[in-house]
C-alpha positions in Angstrom: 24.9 32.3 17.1 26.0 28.2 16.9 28.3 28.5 19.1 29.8 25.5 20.7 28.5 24.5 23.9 30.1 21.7 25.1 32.2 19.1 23.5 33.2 15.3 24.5 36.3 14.0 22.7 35.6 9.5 22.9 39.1 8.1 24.1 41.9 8.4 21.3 41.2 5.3 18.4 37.7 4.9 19.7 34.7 6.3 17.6 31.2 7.6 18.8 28.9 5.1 16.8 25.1 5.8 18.0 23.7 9.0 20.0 20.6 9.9 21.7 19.7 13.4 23.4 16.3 14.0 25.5 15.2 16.1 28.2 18.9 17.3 29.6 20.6 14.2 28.9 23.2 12.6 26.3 23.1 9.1 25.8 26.7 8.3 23.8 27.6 4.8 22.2 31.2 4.3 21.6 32.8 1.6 19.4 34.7 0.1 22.2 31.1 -1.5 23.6 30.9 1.2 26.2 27.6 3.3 26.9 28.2 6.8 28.2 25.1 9.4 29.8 25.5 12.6 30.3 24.0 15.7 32.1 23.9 19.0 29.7 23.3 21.2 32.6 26.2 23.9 31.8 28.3 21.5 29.6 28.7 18.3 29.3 29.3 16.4 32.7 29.5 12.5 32.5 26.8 11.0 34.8 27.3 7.2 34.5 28.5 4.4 32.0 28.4 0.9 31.4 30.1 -1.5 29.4 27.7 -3.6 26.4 28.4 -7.2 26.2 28.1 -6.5 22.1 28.8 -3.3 19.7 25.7 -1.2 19.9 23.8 -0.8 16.5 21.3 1.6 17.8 19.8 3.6 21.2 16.9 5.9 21.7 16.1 8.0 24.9 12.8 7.9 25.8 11.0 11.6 25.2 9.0 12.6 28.3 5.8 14.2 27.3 5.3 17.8 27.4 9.4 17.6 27.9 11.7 21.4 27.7 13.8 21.5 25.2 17.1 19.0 25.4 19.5 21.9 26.8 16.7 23.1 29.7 16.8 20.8 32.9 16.0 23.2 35.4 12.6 21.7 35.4 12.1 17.9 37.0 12.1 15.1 34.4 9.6 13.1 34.2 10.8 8.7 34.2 13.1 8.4 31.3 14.4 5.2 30.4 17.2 4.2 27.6 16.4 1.7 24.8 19.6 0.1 23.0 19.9 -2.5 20.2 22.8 -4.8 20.3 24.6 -6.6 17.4 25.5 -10.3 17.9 23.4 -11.0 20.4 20.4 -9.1 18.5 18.6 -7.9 21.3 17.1 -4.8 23.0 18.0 -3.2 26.4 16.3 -0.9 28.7 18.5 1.1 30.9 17.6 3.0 33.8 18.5 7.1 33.4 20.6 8.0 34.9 22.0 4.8 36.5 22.1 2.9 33.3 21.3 0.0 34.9 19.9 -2.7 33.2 15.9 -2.8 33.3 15.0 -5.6 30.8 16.2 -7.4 28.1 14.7 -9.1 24.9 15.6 -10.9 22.2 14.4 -10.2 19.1 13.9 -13.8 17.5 15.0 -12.7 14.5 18.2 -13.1 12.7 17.9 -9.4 11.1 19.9 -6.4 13.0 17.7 -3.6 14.9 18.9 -0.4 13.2 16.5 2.2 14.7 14.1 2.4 18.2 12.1 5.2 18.8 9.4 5.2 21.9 6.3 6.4 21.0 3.0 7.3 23.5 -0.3 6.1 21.3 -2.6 8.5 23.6 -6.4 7.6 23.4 -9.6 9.7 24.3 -9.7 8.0 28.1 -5.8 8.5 29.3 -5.9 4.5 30.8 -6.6 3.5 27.4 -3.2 5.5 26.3 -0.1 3.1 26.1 3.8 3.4 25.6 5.0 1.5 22.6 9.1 0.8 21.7 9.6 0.8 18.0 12.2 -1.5 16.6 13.1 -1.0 12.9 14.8 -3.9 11.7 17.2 -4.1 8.7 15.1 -6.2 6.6 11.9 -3.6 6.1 10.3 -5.3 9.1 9.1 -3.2 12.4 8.9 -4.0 16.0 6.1 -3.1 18.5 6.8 -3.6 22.1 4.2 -2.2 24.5 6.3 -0.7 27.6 4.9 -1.3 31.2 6.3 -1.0 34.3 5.4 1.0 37.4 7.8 3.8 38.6 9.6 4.7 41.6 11.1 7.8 43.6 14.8 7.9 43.4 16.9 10.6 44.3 19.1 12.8 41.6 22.0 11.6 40.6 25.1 14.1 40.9 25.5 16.6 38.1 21.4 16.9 37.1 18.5 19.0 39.1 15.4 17.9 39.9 13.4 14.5 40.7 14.2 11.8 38.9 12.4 8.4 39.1 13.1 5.1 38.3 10.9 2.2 37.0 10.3 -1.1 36.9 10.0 -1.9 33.2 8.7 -4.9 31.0 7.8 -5.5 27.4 4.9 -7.1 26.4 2.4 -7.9 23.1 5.1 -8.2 20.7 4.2 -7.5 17.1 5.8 -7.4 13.8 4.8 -5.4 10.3 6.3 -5.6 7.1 6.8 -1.9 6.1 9.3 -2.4 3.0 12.6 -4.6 2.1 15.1 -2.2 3.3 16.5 -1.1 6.3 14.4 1.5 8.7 14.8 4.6 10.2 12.6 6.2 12.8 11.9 9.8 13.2 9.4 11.7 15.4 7.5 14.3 14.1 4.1 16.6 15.0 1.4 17.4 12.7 -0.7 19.7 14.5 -1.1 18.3 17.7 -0.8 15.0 16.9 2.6 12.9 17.4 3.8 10.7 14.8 6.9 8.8 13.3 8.3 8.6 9.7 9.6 5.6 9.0 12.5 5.9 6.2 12.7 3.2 3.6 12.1 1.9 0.3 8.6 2.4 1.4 8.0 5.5 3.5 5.3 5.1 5.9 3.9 7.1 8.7 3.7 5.6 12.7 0.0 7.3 14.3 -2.1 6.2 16.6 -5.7 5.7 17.3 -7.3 4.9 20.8 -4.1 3.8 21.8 -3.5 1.5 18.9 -0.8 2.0 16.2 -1.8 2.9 12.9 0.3 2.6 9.7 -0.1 4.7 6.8 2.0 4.4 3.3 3.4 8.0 2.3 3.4 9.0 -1.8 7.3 8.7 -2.4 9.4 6.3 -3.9 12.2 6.4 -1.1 13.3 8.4 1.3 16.7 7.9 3.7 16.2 10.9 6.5 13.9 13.0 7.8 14.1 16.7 9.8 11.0 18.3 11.4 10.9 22.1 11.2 8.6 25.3 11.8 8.6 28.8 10.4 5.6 30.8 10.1 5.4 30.4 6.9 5.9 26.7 6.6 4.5 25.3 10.0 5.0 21.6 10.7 7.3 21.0 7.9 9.0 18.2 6.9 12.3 18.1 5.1 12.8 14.5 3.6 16.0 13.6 1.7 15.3 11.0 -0.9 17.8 9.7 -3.7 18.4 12.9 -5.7 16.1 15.5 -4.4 15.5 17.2 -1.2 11.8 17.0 -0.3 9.9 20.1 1.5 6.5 19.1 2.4 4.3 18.6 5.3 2.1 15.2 6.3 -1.8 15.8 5.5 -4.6 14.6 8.0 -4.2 11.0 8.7 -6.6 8.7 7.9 -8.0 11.0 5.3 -8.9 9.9 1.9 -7.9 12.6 -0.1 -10.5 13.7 -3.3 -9.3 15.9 -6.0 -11.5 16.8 -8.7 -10.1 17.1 -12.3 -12.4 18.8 -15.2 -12.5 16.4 -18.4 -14.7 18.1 -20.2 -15.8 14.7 -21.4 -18.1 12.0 -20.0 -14.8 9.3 -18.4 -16.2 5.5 -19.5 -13.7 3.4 -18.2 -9.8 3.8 -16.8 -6.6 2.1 -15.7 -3.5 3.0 -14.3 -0.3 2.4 -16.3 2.6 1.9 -13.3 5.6 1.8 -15.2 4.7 5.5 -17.2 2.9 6.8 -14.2 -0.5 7.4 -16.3 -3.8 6.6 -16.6 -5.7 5.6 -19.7 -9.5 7.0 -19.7 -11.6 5.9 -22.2 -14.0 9.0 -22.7 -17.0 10.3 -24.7 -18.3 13.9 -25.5 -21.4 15.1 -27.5 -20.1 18.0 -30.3 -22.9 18.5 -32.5 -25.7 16.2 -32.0 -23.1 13.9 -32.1 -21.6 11.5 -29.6 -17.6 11.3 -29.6 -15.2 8.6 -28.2 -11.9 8.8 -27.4 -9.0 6.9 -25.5 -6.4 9.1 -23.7 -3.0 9.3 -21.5 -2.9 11.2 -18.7 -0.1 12.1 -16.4 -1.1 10.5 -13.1 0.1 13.6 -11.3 -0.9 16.8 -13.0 -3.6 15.4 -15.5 -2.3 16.4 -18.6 -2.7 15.3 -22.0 0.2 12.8 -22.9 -1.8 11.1 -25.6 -4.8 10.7 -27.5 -7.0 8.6 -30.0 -10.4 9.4 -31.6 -12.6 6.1 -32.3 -14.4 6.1 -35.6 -18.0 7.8 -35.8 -20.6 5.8 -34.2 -17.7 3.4 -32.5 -18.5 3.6 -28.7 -15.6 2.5 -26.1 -16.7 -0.5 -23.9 -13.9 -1.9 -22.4 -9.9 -1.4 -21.3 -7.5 -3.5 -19.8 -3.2 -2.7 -19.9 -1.4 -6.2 -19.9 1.6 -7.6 -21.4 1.2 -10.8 -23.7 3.6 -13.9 -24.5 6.8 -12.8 -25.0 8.9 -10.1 -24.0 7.2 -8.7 -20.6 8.8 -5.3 -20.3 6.2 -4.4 -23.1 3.1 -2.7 -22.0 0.2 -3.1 -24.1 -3.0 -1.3 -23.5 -6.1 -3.2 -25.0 -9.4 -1.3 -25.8 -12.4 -2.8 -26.9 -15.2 -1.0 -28.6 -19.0 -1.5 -30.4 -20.3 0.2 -33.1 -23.6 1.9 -32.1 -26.4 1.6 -35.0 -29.7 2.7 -34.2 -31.2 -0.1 -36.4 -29.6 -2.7 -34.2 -31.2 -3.9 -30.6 -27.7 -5.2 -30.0 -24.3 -4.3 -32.0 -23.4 -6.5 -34.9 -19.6 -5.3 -35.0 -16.7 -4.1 -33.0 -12.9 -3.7 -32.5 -10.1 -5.0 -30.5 -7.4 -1.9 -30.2 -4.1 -3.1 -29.2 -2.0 0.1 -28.4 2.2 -0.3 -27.2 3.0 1.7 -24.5 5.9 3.9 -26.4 8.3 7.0 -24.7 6.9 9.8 -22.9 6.7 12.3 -25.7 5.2 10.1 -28.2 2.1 8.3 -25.7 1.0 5.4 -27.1 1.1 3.9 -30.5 -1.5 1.7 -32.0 0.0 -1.6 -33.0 -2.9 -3.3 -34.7 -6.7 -3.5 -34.5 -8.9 -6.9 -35.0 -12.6 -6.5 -35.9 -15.0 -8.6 -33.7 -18.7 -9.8 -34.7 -20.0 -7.6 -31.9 -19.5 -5.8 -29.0 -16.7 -5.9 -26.8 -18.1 -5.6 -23.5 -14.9 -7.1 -21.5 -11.5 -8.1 -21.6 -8.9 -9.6 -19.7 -5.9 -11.5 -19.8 -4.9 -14.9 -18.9 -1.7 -17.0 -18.5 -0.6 -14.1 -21.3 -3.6 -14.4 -23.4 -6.6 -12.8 -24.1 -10.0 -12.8 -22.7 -12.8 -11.0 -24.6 -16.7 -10.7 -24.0 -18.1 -10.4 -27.3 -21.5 -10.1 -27.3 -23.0 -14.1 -25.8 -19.4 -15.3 -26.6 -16.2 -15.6 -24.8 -13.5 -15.6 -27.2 -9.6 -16.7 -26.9 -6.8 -14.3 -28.2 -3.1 -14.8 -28.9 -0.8 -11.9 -29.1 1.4 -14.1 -32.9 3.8 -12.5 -33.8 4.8 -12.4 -37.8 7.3 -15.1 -39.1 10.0 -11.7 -40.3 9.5 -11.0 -36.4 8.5 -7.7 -37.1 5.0 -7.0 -36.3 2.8 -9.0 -34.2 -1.5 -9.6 -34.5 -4.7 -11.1 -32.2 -5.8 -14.5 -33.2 -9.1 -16.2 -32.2 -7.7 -19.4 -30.6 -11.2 -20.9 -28.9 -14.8 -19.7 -28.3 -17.3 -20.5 -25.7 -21.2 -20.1 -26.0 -23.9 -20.6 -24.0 -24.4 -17.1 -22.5 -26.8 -14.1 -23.0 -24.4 -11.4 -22.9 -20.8 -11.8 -21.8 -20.6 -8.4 -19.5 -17.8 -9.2 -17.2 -14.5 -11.5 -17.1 -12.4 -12.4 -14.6 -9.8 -14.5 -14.3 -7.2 -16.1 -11.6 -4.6 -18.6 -12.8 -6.6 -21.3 -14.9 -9.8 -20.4 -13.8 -12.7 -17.6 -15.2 -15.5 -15.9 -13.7 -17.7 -14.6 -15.7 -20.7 -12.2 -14.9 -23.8 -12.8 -17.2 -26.5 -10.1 -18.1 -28.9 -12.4 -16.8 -27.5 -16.2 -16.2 -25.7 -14.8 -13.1 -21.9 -16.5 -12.9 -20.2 -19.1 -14.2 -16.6 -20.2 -13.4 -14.4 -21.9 -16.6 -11.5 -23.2 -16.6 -8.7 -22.5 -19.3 -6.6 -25.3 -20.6 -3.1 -24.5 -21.6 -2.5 -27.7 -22.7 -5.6 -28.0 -25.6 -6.0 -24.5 -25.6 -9.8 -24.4 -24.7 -12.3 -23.4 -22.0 -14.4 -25.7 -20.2 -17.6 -25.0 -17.3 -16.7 -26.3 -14.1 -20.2 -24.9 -12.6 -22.7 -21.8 -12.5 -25.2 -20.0 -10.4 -28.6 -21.3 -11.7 -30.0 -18.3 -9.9 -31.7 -15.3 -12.9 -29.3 -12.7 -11.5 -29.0 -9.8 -13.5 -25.0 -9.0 -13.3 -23.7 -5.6 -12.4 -19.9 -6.9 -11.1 -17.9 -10.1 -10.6 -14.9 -11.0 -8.4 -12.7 -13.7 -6.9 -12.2 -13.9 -3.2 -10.2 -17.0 -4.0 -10.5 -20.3 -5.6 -13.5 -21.6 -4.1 -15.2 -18.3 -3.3 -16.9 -15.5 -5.6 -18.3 -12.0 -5.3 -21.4 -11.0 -7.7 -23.3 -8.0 -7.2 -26.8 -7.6 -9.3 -29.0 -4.9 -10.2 -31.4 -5.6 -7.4 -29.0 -3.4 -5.2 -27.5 -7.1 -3.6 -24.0 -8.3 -3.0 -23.9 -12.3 -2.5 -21.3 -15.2 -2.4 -21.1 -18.3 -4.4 -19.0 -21.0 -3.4 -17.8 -23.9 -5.6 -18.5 -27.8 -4.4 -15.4 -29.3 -4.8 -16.1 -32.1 -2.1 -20.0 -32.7 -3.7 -20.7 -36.8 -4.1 -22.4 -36.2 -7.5 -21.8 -34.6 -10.7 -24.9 -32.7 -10.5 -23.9 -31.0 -7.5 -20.4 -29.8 -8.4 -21.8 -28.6 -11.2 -23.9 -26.1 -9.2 -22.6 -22.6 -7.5 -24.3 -22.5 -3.8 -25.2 -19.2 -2.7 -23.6 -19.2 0.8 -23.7 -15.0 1.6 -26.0 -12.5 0.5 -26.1 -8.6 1.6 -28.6 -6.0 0.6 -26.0 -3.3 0.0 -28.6 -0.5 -1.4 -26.1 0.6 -4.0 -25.9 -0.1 -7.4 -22.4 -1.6 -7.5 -20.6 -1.0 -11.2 -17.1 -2.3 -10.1 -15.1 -4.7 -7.5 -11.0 -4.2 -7.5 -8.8 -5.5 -4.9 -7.2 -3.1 -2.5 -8.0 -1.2 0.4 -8.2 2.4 1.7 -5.6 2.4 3.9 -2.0 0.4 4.5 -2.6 -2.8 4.8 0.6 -4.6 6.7 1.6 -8.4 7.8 1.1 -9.0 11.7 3.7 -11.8 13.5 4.2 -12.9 9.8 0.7 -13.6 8.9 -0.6 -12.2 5.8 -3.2 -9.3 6.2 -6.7 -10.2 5.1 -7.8 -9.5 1.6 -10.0 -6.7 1.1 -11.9 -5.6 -1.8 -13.0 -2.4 -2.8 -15.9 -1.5 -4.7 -17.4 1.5 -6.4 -21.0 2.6 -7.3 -22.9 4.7 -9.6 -23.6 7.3 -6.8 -19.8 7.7 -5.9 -19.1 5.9 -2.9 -15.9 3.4 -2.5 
């Protein structure tokens, strides 16, 4: 019926600032520094309170497990402690309940304000393995993770509340720290099933789980979100409702740890694709066969519902090879997707001609527009940009583009700016800053080096190995990823520190794996969240993809 229960007014020109309710009990933070608990048994009775040294920014009453509902004490309470964050000082406090008495306190190190704590029980297959955890959200996107000890005593009732209450001993240990977003955080609990988890609210959603008693982070597909409400009915069980900028979100939290697989009918053979972030799209290069007769096309997709935004037919016997989106020298807000293609000929053992499309990311409505097109003396079989150039693999060449624009201003062309030779077949370019890896058909890698000041491309070394190139990637400067159509993966490592010429010249095969898949692509990234530990960067991963499916 909502009818009112019980009410507290806060002394006359003081405001209530931060509350907590669990398990039969009220925990009220008042403007004038004072802490306030109360007992809802029958109304509101005032059990204790305490006076802060600072304003409280935040409190949290730790949930007991398998706890009645926050208006039901007539069942004994399991040990319930208080969590509070203090500005000024920047610090957080655990209280006894209901004695409020002070149990610990930490500083944060930090010079960012706590705005939410939350306690959260990460349970594990062996209950010893299951651990307590305090959750501090900071205000700068950064969150908190205090393991909670202590050992707990028998203590009688205080008056006003039924049942056995017991007081511990508490201490906070195996601090760490993850960068979730930018923004300030909000925590709120949540069930998916049977499993407990937190939403954290910011310019990053993510989702708090556990595993074996460890804490587990996984990013949530929104934008933003500012609060979060858990609620059932039986036709929306575990339902969230999440209130983002300008929309009110009904939805519920899938399976964590679940990689997620939704098939989408082409009709068409996909070649090649990229993701467009700014229009939320993907470009797919695809092919179909329509009489005898093999068809290419390049097309925008909605990265949501898969429809067709946009597409472009390539000229009979013109094959798609490659795609890359990148923006060139000058304004960067422009998107440019770059295709490049080879004309098929049966006559030829390998493709005397191709193209370079250059297509401008336009509005919504209209796709893409194709802004100009640059013939190439064969085919295309990679591209990629560096230092706001471009990088094309045409045929045993590796060629130099320029995005010039006309003198008027008005319309803008590729120009070849430098080639370099000495390969069989140019199949895959990478670059990062100055330097180039390139995969070979059968010379294995070589790195280059790009000059911005001449303008040209030099060899700094190469794998002398006959590896037959399937993929290429950078773990870093020194470091490289090849994969070869043996099945293998293996690392090559530059000799920066070698005494002779001879020897920095020379890749060194430091690694090598027998993966048993034919690997067709590397791409930085990883499967799940990956998050920054006590300010340390997490370690890169790299993802890579095979001809028979598997990531």
């Amino acid at each position: 019926s909502f009818a009112l229960f019980a009410a507290w007014p806060p002394p006359a020109g003081v405001s209530i600032s931060k509350a907590s309710v669990s398990a039969g009990y009220m925990l009220c933070a008042t403007s004038d520094k004072w802490l306030r608990l109360f007992s809802a048994a029958g109304g509101l009775e005032q059990l204790a309170e305490v006076r802060t040294a600072h304003e409280v920014a935040c409190v949290s009453l730790r949930e007991p497990p398998h706890s009645p509902s926050a208006m039901d004490v007539d069942e004994p309470a399991r040990p319930l402690y208080a969590a509070v964050g203090l500005w000024t000082e920047l610090s957080v406090q655990i209280l006894a309940i209901p004695s409020l008495e002070l149990l610990v306190s930490e500083l944060l190190g930090s010079e960012v304000i706590p705005r939410s704590l939350l306690f959260y029980t990460a349970e594990a297959k062996d209950p010893a393995d299951s651990k307590e955890y305090l959750l501090c959200a900071l205000g700068d996107g950064q969150l908190m993770s205090f393991v909670v000890e202590g050992v707990a005593e028998s203590e009688a009732t205080a008056s006003g509340a039924s049942g056995a209450v017991e007081r511990a001993s508490v201490a906070l240990s195996r601090r760490k720290v993850v960068a979730l977003g930018t923004q300030p955080i909000s925590l709120y609990p949540f069930s998916a099933g049977s499993t407990q988890s937190v939403f954290a609210c910011s310019d990053r959603p993510a989702v708090v789980h556990s595993a074996n008693g460890t804490l587990l982070f996984s990013s949530v597909n929104l934008d933003a979100a500012s609060h979060v409400a858990s609620f059932s009915s039986d036709g929306t069980p575990d339902c969230l409702a999440i209130a983002a900028e300008e929309a009110l979100i009904l939805g519920t939290i899938d399976e964590m740890r679940k990689l997620h697989v939704k098939h989408v009918p082409l009709g068409e053979q996909p070649r090649r694709l990229c993701h467009l972030e700014a229009a939320r799209a993907l470009v797919v290069l695809t092919s179909a066969v329509d009489d005898e007769a093999e068809r290419h096309f390049v097309r925008l997709l909605d990265e949501l519902t898969f429809e067709r935004l946009f597409e472009y037919e390539l000229q009979p016997s013109e094959a798609a090879c490659s795609l890359l989106s990148t923006s060139f020298d000058g304004p960067s807000s422009v998107v440019y997707v770059v295709v490049g293609t080879a004309y098929v000929r049966q006559e030829e053992a390998e493709p005397t001609e191709g193209r370079l499309l250059v297509f401008e990311l336009a509005e919504r409505a209209v796709g893409m527009e194709l802004r100009h097109e640059c013939a190439t003396k064969g085919a295309v079989y990679a591209v990629e940009t560096i230092r706001g150039k471009l990088l094309a693999g045409v045929n045993n060449k590796l060629q130099l583009y320029s995005w010039t624009w006309s003198v008027e201003g008005t319309s803008a062309s590729l120009v070849l700016r430098y080639e370099h030779c000495g390969h069989i077949l140019v199949l895959y370019v990478q670059s990062r800053g100055d330097f180039i890896l390139v995969g070979d058909l059968m010379k294995s890698l070589a790195l280059l080096q790009y000059s911005a000041a001449t303008g040209e491309i030099h060899e700094l070394a190469r794998d002398y190995n006959a590896n037959w190139m399937t993929a290429v990637a950078f773990l870093d400067d020194e470091a490289f990823l090849g994969a070869e159509n043996g099945y293998n993966l293996f690392v090559a490592r530059k000799n920066s520190e070698a005494a002779t010429d001879e020897e920095r010249l020379r890749l060194d095969v430091v690694g090598e794996f027998h993966l048993g898949e034919f690997v067709n692509r590397f791409r930085k990234g990883s499967l799940t969240m990956q998050v920054a530990e006590g300010g340390a960067a997490p370690l890169p991963t790299i993802l890579f993809g095979t001809v028979n499916g598997v990531l």
